[in-house]
C-alpha positions as CSV (number, residue, x, y, z in Angstrom):
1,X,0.6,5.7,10.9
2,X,1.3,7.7,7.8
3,X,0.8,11.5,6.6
4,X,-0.1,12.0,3.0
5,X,-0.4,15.2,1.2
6,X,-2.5,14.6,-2.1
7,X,-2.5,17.8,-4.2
8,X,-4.0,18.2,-7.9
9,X,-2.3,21.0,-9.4
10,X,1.1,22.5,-10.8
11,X,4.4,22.3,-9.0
12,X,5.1,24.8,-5.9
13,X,6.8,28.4,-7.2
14,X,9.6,28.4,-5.0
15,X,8.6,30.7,-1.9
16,X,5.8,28.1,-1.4
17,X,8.1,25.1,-1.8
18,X,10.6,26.6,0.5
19,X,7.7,26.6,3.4
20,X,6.3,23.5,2.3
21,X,9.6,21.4,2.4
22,X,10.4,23.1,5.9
23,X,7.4,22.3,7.5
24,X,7.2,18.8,5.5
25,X,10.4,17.8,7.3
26,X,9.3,18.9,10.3
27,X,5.9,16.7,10.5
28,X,8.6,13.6,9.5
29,X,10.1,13.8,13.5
30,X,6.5,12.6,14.0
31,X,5.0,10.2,11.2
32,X,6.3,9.3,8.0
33,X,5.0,11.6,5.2
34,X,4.9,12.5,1.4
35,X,3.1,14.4,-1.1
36,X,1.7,13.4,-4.5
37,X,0.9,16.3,-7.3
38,X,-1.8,14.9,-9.4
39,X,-1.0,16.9,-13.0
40,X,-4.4,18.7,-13.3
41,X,-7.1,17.5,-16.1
42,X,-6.6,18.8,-19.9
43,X,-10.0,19.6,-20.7
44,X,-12.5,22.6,-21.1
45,X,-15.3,20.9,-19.4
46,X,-15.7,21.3,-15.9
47,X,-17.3,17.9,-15.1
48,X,-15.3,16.3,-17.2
49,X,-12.1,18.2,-15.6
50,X,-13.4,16.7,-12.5
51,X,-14.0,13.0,-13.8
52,X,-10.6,13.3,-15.1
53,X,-9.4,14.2,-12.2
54,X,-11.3,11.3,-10.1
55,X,-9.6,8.9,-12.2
56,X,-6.3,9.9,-10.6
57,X,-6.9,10.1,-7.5
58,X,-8.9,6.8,-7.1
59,X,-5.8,5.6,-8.9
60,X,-3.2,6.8,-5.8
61,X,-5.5,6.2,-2.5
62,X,-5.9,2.9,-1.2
63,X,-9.0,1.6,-0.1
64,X,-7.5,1.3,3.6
65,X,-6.6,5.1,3.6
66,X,-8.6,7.7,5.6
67,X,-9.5,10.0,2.7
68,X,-9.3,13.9,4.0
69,X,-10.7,16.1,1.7
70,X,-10.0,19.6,1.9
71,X,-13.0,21.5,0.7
72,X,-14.8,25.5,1.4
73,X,-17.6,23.3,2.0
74,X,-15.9,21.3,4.9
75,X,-16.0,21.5,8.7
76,X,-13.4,23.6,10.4
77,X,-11.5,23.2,13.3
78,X,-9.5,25.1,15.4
79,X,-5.8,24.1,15.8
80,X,-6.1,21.9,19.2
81,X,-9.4,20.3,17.3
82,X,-7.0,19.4,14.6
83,X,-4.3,17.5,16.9
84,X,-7.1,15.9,18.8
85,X,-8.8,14.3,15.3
86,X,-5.1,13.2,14.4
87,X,-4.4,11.1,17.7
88,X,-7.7,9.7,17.6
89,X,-7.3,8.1,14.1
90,X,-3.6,7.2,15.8
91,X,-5.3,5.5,18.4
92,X,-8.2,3.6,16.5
93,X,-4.3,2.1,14.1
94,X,-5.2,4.6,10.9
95,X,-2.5,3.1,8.7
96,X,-2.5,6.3,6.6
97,X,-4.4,9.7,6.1
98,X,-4.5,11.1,3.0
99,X,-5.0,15.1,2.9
100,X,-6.4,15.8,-0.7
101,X,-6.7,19.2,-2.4
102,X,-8.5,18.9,-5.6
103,X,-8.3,20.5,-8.7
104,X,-9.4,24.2,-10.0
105,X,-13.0,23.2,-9.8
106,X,-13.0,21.1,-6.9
107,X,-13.5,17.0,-6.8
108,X,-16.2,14.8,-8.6
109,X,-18.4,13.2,-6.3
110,X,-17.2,9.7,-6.1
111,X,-14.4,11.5,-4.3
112,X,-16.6,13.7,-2.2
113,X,-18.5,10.0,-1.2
114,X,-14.7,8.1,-0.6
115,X,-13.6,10.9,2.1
116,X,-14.6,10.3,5.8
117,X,-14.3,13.9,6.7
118,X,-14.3,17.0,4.3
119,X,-12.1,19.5,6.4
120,X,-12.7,23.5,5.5
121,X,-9.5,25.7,6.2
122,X,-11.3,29.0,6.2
123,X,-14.2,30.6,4.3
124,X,-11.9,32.1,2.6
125,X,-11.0,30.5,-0.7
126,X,-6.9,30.6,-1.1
127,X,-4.9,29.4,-4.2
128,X,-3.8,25.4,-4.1
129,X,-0.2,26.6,-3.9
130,X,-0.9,28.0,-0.4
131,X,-3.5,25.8,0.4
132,X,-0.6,23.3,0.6
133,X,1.8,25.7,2.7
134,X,-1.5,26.2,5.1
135,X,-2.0,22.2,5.3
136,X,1.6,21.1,5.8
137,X,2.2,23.7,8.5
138,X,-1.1,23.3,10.6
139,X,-0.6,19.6,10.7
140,X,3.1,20.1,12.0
141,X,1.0,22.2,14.7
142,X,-1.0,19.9,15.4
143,X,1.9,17.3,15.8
144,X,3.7,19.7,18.0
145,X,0.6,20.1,20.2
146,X,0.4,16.3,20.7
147,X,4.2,16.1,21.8
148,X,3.3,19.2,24.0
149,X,6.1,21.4,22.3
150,X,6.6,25.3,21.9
151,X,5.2,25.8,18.6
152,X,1.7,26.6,19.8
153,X,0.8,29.0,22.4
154,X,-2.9,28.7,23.3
């Protein structure tokens, strides 16, 4: 199985880079992994921003790929809830999950249809740059709690 971070939005300032490529090597001792910027839409339109955007993405993804979507709108899970979801789409052969943050104004609908799960990190509502910080290092926690390792202390 592989790990794919799919992120619309402007490259990582470097404090968020330097914690993203950290905890992006780390998931790599477990699955094989990579991250995609989509360049976000030129437009003033919202809903055209988002169709834009759409385009992209339906562009990258395959239609084999579990499509993660990370959205306010999403289910959470705790940590542990996390790693469990991961191993099951191990078990039933995955070949790859996609993680997608969309753009400024979230994802078009097509995209909200093509996800199989739409995953809420908090109720909070955090910038993409540390949205991707958050996502990289709570899956390399929830890889760590599958190989029954330090990193988490329940």
């Amino acid at each position: 199985m592989k790990i794919s971070f799919l992120s619309v939005g402007k490259s990582n300032e470097p404090y968020i880079k330097e914690g993203v490529d950290n905890f992006t090597k780390r998931i790599s001792h477990y699955y094989p992994i990579d991250w995609q910027l989509i360049v976000p839409a030129k437009a003033t339109d919202p809903v055209q921003i988002k169709k834009m955007e759409a385009q992209a993405i339906l562009k990258v993804i395959h239609p084999t790929d579990l499509l993660i979507l990370l959205d306010e709108t999403g289910k959470m899970l705790s940590s542990p809830g996390l790693a469990k979801w991961i191993q099951q789409k191990a078990n039933q052969s995955a070949q790859r999950i996609v993680f997608l943050i969309g753009g400024a104004y979230g994802v078009a609908e097509d995209i909200k249809q093509r996800a199989q799960f739409t995953w809420s990190l908090s109720e909070l509502v955090f910038p993409h740059m540390l949205v991707r910080l958050i996502l990289a290092e709570q899956v390399y926690r929830a890889c760590s709690i599958l190989a029954n390792e330090k990193y988490h202390h329940e």
